[in-house]
BALOBA-1460 file (C-alpha; in Angstrom, 3 decimals):
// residues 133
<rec num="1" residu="x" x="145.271" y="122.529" z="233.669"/>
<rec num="2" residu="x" x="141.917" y="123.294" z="235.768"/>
<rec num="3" residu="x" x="138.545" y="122.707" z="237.191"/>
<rec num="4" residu="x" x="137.369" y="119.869" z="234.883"/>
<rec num="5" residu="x" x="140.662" y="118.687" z="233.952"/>
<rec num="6" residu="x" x="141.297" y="117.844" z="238.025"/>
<rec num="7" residu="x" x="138.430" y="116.130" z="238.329"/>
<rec num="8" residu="x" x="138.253" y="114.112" z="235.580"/>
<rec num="9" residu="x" x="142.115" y="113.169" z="237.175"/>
<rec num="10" residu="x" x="140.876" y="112.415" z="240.221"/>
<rec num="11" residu="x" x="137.559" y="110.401" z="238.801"/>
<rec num="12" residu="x" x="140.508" y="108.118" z="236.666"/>
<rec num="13" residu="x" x="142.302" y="107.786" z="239.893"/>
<rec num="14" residu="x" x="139.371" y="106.312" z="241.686"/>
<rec num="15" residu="x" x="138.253" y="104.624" z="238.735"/>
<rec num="16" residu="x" x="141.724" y="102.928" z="238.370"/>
<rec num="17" residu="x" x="141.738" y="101.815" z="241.936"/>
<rec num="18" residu="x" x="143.884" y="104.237" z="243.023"/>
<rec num="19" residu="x" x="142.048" y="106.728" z="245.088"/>
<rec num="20" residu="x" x="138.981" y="105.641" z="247.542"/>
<rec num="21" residu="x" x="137.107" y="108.913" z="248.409"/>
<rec num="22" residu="x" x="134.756" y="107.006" z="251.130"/>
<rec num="23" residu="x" x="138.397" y="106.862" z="253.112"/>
<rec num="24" residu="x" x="139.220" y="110.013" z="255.074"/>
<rec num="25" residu="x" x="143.285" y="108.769" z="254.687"/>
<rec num="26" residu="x" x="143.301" y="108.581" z="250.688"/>
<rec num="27" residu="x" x="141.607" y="111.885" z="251.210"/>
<rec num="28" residu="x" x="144.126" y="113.360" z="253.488"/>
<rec num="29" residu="x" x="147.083" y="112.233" z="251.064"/>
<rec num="30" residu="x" x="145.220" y="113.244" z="247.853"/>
<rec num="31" residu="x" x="144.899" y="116.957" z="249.957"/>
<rec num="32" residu="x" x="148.156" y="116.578" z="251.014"/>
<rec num="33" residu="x" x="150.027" y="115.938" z="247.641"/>
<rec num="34" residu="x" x="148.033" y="117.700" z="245.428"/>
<rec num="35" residu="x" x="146.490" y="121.049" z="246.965"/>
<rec num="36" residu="x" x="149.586" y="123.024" z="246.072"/>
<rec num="37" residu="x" x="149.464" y="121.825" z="242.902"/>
<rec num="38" residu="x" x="145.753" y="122.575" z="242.147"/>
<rec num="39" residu="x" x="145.925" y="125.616" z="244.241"/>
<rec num="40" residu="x" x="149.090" y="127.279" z="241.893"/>
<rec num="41" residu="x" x="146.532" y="125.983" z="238.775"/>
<rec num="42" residu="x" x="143.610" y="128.225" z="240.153"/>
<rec num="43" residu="x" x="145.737" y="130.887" z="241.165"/>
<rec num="44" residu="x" x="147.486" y="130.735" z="237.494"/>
<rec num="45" residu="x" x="143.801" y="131.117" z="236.037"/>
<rec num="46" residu="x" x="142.873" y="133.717" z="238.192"/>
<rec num="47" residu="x" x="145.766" y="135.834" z="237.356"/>
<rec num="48" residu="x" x="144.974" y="135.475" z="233.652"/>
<rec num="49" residu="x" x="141.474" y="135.984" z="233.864"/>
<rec num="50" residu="x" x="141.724" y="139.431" z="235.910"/>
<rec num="51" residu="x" x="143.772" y="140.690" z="232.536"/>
<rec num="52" residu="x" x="141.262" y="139.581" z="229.977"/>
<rec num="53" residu="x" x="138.753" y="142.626" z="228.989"/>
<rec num="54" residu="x" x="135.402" y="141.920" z="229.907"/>
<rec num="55" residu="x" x="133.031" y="143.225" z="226.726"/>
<rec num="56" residu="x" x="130.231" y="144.683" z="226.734"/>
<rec num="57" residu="x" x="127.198" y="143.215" z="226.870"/>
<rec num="58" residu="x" x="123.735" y="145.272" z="224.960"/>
<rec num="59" residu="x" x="121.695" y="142.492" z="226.861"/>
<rec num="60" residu="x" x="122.606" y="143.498" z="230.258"/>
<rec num="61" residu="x" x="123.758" y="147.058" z="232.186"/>
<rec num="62" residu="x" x="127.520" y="146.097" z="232.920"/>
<rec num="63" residu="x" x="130.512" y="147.831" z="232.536"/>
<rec num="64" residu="x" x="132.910" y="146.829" z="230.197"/>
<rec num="65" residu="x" x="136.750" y="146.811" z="230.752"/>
<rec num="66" residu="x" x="139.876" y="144.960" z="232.330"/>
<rec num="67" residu="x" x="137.926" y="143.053" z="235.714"/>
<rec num="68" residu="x" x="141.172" y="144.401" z="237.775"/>
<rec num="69" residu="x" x="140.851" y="148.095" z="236.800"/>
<rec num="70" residu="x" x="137.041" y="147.786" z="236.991"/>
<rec num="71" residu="x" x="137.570" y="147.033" z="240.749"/>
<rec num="72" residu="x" x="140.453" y="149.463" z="241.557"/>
<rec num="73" residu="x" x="139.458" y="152.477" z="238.765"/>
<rec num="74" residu="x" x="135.555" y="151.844" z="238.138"/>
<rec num="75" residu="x" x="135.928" y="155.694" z="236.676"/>
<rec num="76" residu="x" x="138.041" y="154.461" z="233.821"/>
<rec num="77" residu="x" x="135.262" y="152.763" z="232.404"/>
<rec num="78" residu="x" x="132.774" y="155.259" z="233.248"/>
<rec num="79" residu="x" x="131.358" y="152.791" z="236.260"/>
<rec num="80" residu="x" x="131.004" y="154.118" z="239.748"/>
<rec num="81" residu="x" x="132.680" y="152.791" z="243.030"/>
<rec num="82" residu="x" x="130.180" y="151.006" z="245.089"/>
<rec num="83" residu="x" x="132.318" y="149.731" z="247.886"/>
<rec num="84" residu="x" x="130.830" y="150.808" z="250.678"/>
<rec num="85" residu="x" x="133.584" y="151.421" z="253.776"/>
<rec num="86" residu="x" x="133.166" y="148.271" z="256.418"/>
<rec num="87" residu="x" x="132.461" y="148.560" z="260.238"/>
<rec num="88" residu="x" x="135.925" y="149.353" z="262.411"/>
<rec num="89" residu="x" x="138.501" y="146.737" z="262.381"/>
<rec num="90" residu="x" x="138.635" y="145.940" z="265.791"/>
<rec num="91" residu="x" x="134.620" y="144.934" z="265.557"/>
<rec num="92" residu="x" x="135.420" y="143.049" z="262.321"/>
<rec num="93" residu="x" x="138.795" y="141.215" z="264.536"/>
<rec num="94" residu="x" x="136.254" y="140.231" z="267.377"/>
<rec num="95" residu="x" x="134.047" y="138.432" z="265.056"/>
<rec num="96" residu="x" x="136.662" y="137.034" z="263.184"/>
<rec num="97" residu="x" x="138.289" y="135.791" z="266.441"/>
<rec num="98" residu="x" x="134.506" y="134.460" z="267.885"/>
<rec num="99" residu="x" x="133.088" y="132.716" z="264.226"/>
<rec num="100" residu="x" x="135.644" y="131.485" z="262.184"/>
<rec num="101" residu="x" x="138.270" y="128.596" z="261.966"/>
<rec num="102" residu="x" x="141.299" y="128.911" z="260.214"/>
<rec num="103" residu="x" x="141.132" y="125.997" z="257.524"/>
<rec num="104" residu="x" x="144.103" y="123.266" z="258.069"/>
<rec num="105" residu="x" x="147.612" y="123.581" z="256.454"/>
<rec num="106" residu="x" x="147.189" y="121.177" z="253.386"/>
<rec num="107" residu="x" x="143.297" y="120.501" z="253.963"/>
<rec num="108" residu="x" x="144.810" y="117.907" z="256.353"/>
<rec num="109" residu="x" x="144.480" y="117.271" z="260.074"/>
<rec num="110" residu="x" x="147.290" y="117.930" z="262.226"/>
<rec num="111" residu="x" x="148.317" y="114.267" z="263.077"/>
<rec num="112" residu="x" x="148.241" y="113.530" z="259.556"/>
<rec num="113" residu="x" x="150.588" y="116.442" z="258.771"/>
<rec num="114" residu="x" x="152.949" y="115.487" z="261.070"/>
<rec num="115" residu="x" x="153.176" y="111.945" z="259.920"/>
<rec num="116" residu="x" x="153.485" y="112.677" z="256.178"/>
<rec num="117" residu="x" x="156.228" y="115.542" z="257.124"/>
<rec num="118" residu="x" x="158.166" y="112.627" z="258.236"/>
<rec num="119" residu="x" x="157.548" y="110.191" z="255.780"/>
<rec num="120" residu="x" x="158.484" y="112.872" z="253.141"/>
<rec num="121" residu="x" x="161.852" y="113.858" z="254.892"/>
<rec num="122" residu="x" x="162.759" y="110.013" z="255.936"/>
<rec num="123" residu="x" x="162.095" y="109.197" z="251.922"/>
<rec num="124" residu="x" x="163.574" y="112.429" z="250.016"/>
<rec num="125" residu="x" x="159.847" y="112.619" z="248.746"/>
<rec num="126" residu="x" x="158.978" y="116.011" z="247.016"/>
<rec num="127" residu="x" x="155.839" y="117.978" z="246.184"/>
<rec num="128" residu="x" x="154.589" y="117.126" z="242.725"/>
<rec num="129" residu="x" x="154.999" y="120.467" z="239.793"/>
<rec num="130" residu="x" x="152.010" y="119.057" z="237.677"/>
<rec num="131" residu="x" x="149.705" y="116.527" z="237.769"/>
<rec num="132" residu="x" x="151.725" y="113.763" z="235.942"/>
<rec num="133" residu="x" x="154.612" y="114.105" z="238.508"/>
């Protein structure tokens, strides 16, 4: 289960009544209960898609091949390496430290973390495995 399929859950949700998305705390719980669930569905996707062989293509100059090996081995296939070796780490840790955020556990803020942490532990509540859960 992916992409569209999530949606279209979350669209019935709302439509059913069950999820408002102009309220930031139906937001937080959706987040909450269901970004591990959608995030092991992406990363199940991802891990297939990286085996699949990519074919070749007369309409376009691509390299053909496994999209894994393509990255790692480009010679396999007969495609070059362009990686192109980045500016020292301790330039890239300064602007890493200056520009970015790192993104909330869950998607959630951390009040809202803390509350659901205890609602889950005072009511034996558990993450859902799939979406029907």
């Amino acid at each position: 289960m992916c992409g569209n399929v999530w949606m279209n859950h979350f669209k019935d949700m709302s439509d059913f009544g069950l999820l408002d998305t102009s309220d930031s705390v139906y937001l937080e719980c959706i987040r909450y209960c269901f970004l591990p669930v959608v995030s092991k569905d992406l990363n199940e996707v991802c891990n297939i898609w990286i085996t699949l062989r990519v074919r070749r293509n007369n309409r376009i100059l691509c390299p053909a091949g496994k999209p894994e090996v393509l990255f790692f081995q480009p010679e396999v296939y007969g495609a070059r390496d362009c990686k192109i070796p980045l500016v020292d780490n301790r330039e890239l840790n300064d602007v890493e430290r200056e520009y970015s955020q790192r993104p909330p556990e869950l998607g959630v803020s951390q009040e809202f973390l803390t509350i659901a942490k205890a609602a889950f532990g005072d009511l034996n509540l558990q993450y859902p495995h799939r979406n029907r859960e």
